[in-house]
C-alpha positions in Angstrom: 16.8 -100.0 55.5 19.6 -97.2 55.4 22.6 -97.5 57.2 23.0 -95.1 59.9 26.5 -93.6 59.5 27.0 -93.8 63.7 26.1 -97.3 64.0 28.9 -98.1 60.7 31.8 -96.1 62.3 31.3 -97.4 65.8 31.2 -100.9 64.2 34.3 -100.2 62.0 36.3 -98.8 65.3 35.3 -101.7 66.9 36.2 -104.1 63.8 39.7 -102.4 63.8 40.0 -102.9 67.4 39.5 -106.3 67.3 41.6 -106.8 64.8 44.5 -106.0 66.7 44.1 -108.4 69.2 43.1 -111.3 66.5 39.4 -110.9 67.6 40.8 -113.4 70.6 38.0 -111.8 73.4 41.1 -112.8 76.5 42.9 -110.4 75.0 41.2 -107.9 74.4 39.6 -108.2 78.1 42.9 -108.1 79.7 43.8 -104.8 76.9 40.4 -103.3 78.3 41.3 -104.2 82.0 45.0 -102.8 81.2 43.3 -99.5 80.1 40.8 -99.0 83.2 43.9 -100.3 85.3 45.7 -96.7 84.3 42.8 -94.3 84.1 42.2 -93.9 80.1 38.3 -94.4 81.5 36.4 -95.7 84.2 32.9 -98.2 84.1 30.1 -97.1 85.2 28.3 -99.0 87.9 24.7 -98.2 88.4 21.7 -98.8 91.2 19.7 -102.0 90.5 16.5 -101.1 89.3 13.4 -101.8 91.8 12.1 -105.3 90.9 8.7 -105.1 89.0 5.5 -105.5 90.6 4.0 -107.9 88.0 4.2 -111.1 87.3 4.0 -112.6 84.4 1.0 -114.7 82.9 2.6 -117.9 83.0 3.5 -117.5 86.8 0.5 -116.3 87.9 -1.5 -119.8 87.7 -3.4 -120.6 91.1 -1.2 -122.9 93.5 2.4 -121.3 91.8 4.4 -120.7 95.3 5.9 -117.4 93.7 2.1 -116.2 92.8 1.4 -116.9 96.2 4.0 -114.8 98.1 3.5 -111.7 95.7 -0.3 -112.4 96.4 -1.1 -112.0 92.8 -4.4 -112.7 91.7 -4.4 -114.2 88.4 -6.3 -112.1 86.1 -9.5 -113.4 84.5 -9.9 -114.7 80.9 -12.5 -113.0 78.4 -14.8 -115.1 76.5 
């Protein structure tokens, strides 16, 4: 598989990053909480998505209680 020349430089800058805090994650949480703190960027918080209407075929066995208050009927199996 090639190597996509984005995916490498984002992975060295993040390499190099780490390296400065001794890959020790507190540290560089409370460096990246630092930087938000003055303004050098901001997180983006987005809308939950609406919650899916199906339910998965495990879950959807007659008698389940969450089955039961989606009122999903379970589908049926092919021969």
């Amino acid at each position: 598989m090639a190597k996509d020349p984005i995916v490498e430089e984002v992975r060295r800058i993040r390499r190099r990053y780490a390296e400065r805090f001794n890959f020790d994650l507190d540290a560089i949480y409370a460096d990246l909480k630092e930087r938000e703190r003055r303004g050098e960027f901001s997180v983006v918080y987005r809308q939950p998505r609406p919650a899916r209407t199906t339910v998965a075929a495990s879950q959807q066995r007659p008698g389940n209680r969450l089955t039961e208050r989606l009122q999903v009927t379970p589908k049926k199996r092919r021969a």
